[in-house]
MARBA-3410 file (N, C-alpha, C, O; in Angstrom, 1 decimal):
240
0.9,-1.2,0.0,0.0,0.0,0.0,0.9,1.2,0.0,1.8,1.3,0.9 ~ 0.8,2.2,-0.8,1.5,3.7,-1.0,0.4,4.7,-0.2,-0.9,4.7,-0.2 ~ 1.3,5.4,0.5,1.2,6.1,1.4,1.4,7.5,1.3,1.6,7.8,2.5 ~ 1.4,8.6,0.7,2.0,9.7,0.9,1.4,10.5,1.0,0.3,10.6,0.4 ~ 2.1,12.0,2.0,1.3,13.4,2.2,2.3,14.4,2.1,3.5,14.3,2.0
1.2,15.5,2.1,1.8,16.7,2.0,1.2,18.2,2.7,0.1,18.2,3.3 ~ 2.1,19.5,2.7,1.3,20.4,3.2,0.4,20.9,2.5,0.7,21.0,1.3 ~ -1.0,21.5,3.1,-1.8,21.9,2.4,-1.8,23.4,1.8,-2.0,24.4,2.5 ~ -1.8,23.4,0.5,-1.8,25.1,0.0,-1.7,26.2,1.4,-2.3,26.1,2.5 ~ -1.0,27.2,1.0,-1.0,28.3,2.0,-2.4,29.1,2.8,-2.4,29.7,3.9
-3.4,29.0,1.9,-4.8,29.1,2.0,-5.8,28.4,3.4,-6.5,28.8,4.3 ~ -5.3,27.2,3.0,-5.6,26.0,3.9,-5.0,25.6,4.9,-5.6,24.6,5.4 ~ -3.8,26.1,5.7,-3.3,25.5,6.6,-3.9,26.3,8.3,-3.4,25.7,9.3 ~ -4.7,27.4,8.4,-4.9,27.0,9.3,-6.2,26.1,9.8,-6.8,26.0,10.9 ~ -6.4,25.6,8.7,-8.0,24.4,9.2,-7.5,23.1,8.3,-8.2,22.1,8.6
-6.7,22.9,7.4,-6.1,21.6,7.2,-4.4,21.2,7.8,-3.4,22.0,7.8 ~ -4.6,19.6,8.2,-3.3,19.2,8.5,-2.3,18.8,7.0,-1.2,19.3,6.8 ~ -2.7,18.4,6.4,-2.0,17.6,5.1,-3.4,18.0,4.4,-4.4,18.5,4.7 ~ -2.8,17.4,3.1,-3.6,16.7,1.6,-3.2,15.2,2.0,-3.1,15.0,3.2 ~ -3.2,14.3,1.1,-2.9,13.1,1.5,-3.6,11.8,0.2,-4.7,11.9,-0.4
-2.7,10.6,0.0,-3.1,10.0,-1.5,-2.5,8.6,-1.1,-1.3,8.4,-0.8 ~ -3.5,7.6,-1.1,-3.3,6.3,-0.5,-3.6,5.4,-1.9,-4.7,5.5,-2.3 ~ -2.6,4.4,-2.8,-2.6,3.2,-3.5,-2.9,2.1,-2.7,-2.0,1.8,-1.9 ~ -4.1,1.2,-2.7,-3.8,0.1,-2.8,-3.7,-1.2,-3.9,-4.3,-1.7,-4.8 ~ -2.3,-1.5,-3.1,-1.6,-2.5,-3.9,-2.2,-3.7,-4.1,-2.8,-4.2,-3.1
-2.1,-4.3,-5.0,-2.3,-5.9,-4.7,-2.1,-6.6,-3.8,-3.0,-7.5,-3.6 ~ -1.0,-6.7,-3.1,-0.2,-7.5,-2.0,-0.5,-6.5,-0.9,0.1,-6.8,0.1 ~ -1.3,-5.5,-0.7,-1.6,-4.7,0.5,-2.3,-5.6,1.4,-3.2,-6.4,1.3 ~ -1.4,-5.0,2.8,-2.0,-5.4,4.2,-3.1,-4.7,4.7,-3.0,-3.7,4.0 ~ -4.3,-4.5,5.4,-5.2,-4.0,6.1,-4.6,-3.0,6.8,-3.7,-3.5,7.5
-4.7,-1.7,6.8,-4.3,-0.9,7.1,-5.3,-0.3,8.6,-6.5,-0.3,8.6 ~ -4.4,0.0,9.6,-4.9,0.0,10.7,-4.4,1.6,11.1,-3.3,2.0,11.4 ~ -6.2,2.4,11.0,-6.4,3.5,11.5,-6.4,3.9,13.0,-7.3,3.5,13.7 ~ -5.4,4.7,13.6,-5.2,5.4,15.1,-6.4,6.4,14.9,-6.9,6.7,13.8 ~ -6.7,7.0,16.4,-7.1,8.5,16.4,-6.2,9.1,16.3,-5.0,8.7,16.5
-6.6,10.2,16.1,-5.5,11.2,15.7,-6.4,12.8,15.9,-5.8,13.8,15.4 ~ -7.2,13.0,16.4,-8.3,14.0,16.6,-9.0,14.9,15.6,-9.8,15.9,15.7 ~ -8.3,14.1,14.2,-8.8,15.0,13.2,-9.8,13.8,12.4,-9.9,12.5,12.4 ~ -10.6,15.0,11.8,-11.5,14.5,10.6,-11.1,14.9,8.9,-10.7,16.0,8.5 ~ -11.3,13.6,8.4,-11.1,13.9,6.9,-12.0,13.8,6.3,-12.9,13.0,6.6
-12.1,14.5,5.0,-12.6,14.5,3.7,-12.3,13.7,3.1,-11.1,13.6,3.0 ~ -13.0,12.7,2.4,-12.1,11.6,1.5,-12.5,11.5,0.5,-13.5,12.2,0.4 ~ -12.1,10.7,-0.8,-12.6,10.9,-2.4,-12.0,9.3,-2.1,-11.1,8.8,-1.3 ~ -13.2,8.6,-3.2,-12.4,7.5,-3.2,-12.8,6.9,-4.5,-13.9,7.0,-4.9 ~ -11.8,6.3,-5.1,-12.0,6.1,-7.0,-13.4,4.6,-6.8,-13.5,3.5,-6.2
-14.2,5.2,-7.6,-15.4,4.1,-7.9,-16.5,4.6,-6.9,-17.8,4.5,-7.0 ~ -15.6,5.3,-5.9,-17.2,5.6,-4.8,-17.6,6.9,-4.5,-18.7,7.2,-4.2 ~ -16.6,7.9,-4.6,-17.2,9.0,-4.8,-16.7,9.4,-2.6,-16.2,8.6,-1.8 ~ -17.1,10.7,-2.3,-16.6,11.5,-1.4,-17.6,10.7,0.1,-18.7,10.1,0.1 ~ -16.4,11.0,1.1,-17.3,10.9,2.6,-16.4,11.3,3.6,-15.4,11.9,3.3
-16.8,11.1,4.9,-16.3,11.9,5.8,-15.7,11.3,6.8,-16.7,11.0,7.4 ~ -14.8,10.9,7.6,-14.0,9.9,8.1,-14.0,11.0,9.6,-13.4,12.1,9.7 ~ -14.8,10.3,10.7,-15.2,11.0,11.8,-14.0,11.0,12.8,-13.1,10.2,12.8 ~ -14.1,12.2,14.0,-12.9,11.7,15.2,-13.2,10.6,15.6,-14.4,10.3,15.9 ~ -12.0,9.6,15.6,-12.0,8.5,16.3,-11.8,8.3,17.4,-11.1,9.3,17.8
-12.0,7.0,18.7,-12.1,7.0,19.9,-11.1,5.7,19.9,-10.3,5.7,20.8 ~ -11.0,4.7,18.9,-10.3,3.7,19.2,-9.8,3.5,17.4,-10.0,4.2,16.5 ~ -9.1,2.1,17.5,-8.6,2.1,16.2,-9.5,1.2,15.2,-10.0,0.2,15.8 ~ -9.9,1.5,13.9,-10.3,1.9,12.9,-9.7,0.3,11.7,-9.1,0.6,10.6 ~ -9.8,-0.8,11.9,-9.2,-1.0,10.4,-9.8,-0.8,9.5,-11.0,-0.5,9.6
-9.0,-1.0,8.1,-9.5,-0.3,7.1,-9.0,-1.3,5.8,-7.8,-1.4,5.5 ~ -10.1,-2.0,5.1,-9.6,-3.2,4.1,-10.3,-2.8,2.8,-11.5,-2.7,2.4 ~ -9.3,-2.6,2.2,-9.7,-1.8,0.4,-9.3,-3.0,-0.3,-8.7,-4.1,0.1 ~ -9.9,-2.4,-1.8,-9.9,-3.5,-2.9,-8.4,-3.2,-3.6,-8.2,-2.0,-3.3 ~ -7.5,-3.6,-4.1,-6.8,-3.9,-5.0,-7.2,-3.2,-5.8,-8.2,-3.5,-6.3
-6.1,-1.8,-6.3,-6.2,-1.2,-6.8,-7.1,0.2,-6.7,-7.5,0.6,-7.8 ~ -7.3,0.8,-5.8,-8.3,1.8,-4.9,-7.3,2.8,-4.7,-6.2,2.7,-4.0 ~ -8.0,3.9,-5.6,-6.9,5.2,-4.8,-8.1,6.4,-4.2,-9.1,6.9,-4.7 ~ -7.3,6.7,-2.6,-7.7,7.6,-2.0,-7.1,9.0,-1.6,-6.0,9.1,-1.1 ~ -7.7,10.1,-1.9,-6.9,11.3,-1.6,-8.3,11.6,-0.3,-9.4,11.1,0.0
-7.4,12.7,0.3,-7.9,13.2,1.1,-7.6,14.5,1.8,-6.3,14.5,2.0 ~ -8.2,15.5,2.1,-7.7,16.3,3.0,-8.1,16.1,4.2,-9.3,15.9,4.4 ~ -7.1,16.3,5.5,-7.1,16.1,6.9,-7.2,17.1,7.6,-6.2,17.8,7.6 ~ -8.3,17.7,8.3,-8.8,19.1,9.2,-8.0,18.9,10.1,-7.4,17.8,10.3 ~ -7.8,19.9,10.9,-6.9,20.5,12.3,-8.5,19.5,13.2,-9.6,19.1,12.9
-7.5,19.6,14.3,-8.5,18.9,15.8,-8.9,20.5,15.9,-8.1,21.5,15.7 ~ -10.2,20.6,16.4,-11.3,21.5,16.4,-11.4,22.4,15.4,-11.8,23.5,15.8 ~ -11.0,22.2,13.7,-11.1,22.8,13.1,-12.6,22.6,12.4,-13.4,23.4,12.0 ~ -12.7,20.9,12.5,-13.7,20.2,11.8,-15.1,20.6,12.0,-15.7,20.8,10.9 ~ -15.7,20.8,12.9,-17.3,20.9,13.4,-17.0,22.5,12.4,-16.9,22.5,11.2
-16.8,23.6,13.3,-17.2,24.4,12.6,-17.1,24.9,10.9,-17.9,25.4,10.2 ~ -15.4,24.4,10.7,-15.8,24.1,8.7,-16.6,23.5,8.2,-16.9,24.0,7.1 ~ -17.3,22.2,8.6,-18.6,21.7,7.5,-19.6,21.4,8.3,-20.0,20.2,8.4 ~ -20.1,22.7,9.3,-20.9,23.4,9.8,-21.7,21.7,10.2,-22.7,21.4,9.6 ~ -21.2,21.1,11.0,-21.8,19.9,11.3,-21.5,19.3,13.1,-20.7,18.3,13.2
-21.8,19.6,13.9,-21.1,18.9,15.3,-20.5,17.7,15.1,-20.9,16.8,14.4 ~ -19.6,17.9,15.7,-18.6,16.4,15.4,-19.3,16.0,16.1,-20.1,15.3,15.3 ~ -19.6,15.9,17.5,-19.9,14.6,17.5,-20.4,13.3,17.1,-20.1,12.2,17.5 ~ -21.8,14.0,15.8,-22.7,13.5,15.0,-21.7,12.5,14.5,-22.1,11.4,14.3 ~ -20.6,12.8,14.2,-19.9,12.0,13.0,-18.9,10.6,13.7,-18.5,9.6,13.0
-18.8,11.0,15.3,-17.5,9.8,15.9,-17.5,8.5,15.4,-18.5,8.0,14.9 ~ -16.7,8.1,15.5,-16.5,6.7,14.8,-17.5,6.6,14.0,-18.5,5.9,14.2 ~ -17.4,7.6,12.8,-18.4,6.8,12.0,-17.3,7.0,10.5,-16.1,7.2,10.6 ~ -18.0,6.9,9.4,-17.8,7.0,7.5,-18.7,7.5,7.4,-19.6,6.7,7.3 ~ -19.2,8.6,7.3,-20.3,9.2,6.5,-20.5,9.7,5.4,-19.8,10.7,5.2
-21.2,9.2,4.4,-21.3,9.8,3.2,-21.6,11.0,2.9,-22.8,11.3,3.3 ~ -21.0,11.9,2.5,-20.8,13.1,1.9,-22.0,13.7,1.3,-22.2,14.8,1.6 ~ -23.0,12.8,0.3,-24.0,13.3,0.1,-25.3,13.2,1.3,-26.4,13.6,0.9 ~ -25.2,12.7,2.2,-25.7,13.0,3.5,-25.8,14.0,4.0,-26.7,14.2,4.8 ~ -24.9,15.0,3.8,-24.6,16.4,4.5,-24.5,17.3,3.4,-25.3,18.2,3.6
-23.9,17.3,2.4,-23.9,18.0,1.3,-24.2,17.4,0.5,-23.3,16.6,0.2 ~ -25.2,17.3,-0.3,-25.7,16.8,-1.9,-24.7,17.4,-2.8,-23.8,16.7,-3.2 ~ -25.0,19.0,-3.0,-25.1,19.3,-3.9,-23.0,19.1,-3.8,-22.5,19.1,-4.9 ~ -22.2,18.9,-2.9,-20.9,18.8,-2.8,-20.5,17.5,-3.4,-19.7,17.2,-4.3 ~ -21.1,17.0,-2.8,-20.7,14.9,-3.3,-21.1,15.0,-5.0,-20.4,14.5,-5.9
-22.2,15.8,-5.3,-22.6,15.7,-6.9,-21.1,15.4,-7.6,-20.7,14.4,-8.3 ~ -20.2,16.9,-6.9,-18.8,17.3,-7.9,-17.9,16.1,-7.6,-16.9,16.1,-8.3 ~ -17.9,15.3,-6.8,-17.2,14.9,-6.4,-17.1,13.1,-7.0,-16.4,12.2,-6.5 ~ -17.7,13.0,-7.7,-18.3,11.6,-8.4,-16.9,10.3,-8.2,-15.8,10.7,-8.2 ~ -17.1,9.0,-8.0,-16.2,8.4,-7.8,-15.2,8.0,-9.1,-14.1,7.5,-9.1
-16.0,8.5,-10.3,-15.2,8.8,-11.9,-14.5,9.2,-12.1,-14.0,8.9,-13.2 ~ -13.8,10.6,-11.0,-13.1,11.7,-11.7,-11.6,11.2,-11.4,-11.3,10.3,-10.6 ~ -10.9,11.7,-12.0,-9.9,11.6,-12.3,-9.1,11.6,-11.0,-10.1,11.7,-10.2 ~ -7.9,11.5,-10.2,-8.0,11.3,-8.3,-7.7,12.6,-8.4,-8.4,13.2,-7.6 ~ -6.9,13.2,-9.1,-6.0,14.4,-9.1,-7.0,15.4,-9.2,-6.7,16.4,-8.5
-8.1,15.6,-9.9,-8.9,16.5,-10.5,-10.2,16.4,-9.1,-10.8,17.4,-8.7 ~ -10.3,15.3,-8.8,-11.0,14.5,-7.2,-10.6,15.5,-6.0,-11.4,16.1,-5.3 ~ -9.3,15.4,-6.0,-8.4,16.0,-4.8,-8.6,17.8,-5.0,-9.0,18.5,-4.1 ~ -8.2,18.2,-6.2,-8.2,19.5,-6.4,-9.7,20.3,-6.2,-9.7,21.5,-5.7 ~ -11.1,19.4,-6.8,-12.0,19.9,-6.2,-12.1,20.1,-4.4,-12.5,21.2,-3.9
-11.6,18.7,-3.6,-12.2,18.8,-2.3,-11.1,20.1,-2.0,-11.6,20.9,-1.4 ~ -9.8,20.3,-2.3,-9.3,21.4,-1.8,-10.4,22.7,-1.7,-11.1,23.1,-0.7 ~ -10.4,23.1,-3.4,-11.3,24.1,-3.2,-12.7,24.3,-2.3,-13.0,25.4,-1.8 ~ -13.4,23.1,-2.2,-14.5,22.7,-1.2,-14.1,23.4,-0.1,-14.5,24.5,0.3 ~ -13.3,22.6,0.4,-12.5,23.3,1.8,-12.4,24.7,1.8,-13.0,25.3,2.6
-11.9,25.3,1.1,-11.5,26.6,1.2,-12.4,27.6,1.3,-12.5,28.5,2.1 ~ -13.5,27.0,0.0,-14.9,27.6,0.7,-14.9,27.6,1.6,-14.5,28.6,2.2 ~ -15.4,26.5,2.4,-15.8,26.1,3.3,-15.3,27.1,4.6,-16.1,27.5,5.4 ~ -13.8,27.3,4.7,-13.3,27.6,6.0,-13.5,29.1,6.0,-13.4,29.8,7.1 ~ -13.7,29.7,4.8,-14.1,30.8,4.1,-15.4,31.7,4.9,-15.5,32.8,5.3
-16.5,30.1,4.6,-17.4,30.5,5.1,-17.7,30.6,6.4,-18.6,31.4,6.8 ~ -16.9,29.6,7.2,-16.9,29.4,8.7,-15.8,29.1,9.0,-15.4,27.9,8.9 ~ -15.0,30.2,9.7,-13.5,30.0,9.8,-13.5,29.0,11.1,-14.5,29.0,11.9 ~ -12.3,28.2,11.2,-12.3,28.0,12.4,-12.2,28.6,14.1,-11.3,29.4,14.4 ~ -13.0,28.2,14.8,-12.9,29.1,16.5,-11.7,29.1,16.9,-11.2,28.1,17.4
-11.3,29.9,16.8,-9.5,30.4,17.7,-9.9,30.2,18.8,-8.9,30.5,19.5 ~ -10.9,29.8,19.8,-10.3,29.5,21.4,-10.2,28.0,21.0,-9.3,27.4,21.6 ~ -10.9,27.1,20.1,-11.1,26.2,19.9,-9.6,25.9,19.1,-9.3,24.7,19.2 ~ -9.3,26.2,18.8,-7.9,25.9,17.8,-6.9,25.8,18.9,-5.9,25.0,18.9 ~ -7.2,27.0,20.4,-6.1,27.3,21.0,-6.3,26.2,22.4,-5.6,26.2,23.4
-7.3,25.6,22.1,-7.7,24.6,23.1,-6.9,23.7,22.8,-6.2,23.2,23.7 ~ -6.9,23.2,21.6,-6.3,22.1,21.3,-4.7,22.3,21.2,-3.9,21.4,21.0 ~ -4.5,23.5,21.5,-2.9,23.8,21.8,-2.4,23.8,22.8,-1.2,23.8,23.0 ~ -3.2,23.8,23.7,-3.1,23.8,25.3,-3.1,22.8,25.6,-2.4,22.5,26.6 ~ -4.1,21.8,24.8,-3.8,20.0,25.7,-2.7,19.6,25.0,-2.1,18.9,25.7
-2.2,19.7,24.0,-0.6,19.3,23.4,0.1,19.5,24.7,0.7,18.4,24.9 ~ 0.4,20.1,25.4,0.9,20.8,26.6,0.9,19.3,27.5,-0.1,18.9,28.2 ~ 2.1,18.5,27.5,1.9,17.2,28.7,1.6,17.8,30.3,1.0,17.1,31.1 ~ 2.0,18.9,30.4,2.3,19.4,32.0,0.1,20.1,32.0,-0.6,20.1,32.9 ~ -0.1,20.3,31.1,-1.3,20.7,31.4,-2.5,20.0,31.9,-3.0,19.1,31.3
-2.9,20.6,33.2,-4.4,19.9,34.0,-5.9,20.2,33.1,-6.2,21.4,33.0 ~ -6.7,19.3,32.3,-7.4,19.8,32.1,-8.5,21.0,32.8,-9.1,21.9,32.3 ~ -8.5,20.5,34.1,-9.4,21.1,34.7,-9.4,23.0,34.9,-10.1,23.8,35.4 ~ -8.1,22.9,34.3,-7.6,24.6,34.2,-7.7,25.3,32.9,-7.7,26.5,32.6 ~ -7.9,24.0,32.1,-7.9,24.9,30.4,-9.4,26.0,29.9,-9.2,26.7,28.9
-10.7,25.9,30.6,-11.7,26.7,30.5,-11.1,28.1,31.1,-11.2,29.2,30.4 ~ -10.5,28.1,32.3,-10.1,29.4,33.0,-9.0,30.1,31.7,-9.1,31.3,31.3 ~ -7.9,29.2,31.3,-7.1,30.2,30.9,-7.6,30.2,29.3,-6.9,30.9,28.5 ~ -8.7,29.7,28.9,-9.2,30.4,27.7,-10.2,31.3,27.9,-10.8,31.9,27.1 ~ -10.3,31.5,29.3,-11.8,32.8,29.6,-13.5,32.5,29.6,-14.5,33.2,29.6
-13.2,31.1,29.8,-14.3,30.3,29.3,-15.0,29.8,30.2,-14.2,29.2,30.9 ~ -16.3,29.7,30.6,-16.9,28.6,32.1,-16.8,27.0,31.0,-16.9,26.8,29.8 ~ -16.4,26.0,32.1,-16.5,24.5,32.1,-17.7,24.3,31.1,-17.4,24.1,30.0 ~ -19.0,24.4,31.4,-20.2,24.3,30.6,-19.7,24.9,28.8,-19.9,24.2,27.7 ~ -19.2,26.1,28.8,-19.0,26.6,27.4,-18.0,25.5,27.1,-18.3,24.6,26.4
-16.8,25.6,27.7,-16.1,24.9,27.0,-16.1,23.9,26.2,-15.7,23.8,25.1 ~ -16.8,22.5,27.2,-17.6,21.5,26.8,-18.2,21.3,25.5,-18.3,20.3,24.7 ~ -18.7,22.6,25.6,-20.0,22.2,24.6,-19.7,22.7,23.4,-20.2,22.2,22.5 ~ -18.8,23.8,23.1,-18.3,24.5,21.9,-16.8,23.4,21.7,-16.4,23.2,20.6 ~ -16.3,22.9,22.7,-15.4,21.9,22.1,-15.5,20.3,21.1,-14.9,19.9,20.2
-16.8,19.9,22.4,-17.0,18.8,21.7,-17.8,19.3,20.2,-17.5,18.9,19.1 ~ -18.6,20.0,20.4,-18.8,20.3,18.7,-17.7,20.8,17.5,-18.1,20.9,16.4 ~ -16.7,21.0,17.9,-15.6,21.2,17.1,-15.0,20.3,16.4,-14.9,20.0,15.2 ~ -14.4,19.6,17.8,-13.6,18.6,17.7,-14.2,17.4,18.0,-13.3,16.5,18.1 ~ -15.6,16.9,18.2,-16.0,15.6,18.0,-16.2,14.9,19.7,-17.1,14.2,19.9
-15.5,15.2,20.7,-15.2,14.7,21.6,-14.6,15.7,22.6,-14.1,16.7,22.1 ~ -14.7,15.5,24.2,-14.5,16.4,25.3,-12.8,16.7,25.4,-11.8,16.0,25.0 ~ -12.6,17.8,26.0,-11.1,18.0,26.0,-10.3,17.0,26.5,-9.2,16.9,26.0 ~ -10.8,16.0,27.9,-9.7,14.7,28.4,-9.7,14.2,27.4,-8.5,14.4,27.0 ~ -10.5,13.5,26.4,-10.2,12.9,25.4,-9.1,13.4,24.3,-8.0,13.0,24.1
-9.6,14.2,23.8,-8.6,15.3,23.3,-6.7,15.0,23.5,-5.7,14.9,22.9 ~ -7.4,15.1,25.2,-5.4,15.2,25.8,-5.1,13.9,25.2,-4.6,13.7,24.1 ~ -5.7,12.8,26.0,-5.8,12.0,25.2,-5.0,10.7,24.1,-4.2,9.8,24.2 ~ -5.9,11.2,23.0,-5.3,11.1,22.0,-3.9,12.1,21.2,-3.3,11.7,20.3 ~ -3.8,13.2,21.9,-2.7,13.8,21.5,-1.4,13.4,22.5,-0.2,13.7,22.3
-1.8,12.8,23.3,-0.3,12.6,24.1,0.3,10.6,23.1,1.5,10.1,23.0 ~ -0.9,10.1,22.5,-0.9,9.1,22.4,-0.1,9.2,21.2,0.8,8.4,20.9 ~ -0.7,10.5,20.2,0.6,10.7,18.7,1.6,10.9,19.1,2.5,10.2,18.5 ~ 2.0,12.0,20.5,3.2,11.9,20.7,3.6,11.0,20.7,4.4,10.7,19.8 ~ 3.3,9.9,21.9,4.0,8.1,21.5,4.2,7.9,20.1,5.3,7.3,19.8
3.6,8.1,19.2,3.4,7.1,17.9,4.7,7.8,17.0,5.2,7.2,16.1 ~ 5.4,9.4,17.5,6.1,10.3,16.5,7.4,9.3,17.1,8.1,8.7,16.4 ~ 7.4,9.3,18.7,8.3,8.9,19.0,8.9,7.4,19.0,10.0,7.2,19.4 ~ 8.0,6.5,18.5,8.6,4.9,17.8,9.9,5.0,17.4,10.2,5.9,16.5 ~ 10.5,4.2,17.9,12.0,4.0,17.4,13.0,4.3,18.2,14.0,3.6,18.3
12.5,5.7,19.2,13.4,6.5,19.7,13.9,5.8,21.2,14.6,6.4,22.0 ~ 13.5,4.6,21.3,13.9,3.9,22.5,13.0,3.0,23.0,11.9,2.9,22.5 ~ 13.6,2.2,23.9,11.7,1.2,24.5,10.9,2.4,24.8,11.0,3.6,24.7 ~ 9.7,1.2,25.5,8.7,1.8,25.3,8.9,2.7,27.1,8.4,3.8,27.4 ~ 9.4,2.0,27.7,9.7,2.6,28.9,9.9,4.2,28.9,9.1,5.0,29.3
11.2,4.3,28.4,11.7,5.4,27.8,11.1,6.5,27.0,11.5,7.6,26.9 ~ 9.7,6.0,26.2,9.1,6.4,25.3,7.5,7.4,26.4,7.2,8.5,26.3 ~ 7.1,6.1,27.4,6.5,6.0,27.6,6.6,7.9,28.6,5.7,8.7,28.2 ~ 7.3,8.4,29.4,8.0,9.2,29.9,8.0,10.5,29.3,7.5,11.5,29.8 ~ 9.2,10.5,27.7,9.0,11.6,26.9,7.4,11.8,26.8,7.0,12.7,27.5
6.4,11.1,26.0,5.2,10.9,25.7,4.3,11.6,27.0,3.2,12.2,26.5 ~ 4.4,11.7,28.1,3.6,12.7,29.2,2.8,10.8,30.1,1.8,10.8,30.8 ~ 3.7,9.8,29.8,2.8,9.7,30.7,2.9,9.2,31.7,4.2,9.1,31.7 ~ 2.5,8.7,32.7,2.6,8.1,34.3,3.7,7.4,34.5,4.7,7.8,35.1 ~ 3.6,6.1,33.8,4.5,5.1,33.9,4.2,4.3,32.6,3.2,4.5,31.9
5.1,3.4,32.4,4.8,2.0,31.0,3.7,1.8,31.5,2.9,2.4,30.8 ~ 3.1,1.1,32.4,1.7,0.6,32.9,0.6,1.6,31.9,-0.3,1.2,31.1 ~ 1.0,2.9,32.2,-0.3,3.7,32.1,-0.6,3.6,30.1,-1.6,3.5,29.4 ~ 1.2,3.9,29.7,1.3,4.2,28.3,0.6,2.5,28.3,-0.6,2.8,28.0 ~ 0.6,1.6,28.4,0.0,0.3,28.0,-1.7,0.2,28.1,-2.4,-0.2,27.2
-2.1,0.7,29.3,-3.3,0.7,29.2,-3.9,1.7,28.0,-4.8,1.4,27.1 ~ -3.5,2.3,28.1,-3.9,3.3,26.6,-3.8,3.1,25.2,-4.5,3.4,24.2 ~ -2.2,2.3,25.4,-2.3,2.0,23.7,-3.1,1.2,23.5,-3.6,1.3,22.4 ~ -3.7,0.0,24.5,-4.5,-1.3,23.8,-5.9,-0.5,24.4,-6.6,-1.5,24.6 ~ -6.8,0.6,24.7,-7.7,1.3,24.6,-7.8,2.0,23.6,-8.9,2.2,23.0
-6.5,2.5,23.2,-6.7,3.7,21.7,-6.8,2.8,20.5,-7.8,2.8,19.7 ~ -5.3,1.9,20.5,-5.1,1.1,19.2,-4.9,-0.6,19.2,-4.1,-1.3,18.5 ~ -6.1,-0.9,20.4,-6.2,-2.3,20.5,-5.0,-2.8,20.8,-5.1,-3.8,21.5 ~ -3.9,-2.5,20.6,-2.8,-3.1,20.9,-1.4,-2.4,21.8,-1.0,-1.3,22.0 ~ -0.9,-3.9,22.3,0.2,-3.1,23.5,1.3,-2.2,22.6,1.6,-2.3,21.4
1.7,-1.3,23.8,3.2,-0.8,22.8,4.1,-1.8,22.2,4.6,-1.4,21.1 ~ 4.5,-3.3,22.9,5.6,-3.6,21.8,4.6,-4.3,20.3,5.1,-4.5,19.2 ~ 3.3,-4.7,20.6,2.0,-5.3,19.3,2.4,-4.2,18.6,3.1,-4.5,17.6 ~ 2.0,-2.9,18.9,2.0,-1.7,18.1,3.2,-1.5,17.0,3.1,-1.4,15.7 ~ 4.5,-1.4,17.8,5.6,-1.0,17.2,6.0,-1.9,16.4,6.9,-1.5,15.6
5.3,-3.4,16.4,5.9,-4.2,15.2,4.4,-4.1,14.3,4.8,-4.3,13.2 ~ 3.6,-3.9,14.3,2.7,-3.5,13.3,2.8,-2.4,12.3,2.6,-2.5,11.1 ~ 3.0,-1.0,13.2,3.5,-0.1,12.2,4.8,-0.1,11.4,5.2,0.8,10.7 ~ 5.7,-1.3,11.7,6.6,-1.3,10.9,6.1,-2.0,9.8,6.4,-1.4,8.7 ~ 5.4,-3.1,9.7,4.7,-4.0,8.8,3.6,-3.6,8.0,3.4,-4.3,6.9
2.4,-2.4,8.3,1.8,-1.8,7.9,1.8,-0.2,7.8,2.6,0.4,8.5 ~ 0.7,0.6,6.9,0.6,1.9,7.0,-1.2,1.6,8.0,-2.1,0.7,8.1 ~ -0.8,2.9,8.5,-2.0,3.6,9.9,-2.8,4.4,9.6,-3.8,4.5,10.2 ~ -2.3,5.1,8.6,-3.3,6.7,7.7,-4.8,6.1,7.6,-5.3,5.0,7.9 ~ -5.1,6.8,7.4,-6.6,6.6,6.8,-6.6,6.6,5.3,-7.6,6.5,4.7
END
């Protein structure tokens, strides 16, 4: 399976993470999706556009031989307010595109060419964030739980925000509550840091308690323990 990404036009970066264009090969393995707190846009040849919701746990994902996917990947709390939809509605789900937008999925037919596929959902997007930019406390929320040293129970105060707001303008952003949030972002930290030592060692840079704790989490997030994990993502791709 081919894998590759990129940054998104200058336009798009502050509400997309990547572009992104997935081959499957003949001899492709099942590719096993992490959370990662973002939602994507996807095109996919033969089927046409949908929406790939925040996830809570991991995700496999088994394509046909010969399937190519582009996609663009939204920032964590960028999503709800660009395609003016509460995340939540969407968690662990695939939703079809013309479910939410008809008239958007029309352009987006599973015929078109991938390249010409990708370049419309760009523009989509751009409308889109155009029309509803993303919430800067909500952007800055999610910059705050990157923060390992940070208590959630402090991050409503230093955004100016009561507990109740926060909640409720977050999880509609980003799909899910800010612990979750932390979350899953301390857990990419683990995932950047593969390689960089056991998992002990890993476990520590990464924000968390102890290996015990980094273990209960990976096989909650991605079914599998740290050393399951680290020999799977050598043997497979994780993207969406």
């Amino acid at each position: 399976m081919g894998y590759i990404e990129w940054a998104p036009p200058a336009p798009l970066r502050e509400v997309a993470v990547c572009l992104w264009r997935r081959t499957v090969g003949a001899d492709s393995s099942p590719a096993l999706i992490l959370p990662d707190g973002c939602v994507d846009l996807i095109w996919q040849s033969g089927t046409g556009a949908y929406l790939a919701g925040p996830d809570t746990g991991p995700m496999p994902a088994t394509l046909p031989a010969g399937e190519t996917l582009m996609g663009v990947r939204l920032r964590p709390g960028a999503g709800g307010t660009t395609l003016g939809v509460p995340l939540e509605s969407l968690r662990n789900l695939r939703a079809d595109l013309a479910d939410l937008r008809p008239e958007s999925a029309r352009r987006l037919r599973g015929d078109l060419d991938p390249d010409e596929a990708l370049r419309r959902m760009v523009t989509l997007t751009g409308r889109l964030a155009g029309e509803r930019p993303p919430d800067p406390a909500m952007l800055a929320a999610v910059r705050l739980l990157d923060d390992p040293h940070l208590r959630v129970p402090e991050l409503a105060a230093k955004l100016g925000l009561s507990d109740r707001q926060l909640r409720r303008r977050f999880t509609a952003a980003a799909g899910y509550g800010p612990k979750t949030m932390q979350r899953v972002l301390r857990f990419q930290r683990f995932l950047r840091l593969l390689g960089e030592g056991t998992a002990g060692e890993l476990a520590a840079r990464a924000g968390y308690v102890d290996q015990a704790h980094l273990t209960r989490e990976s096989t909650a997030l991605a079914g599998l323990t740290p050393a399951a994990l680290i020999a799977s993502r050598t043997r497979t791709g994780t993207r969406r």
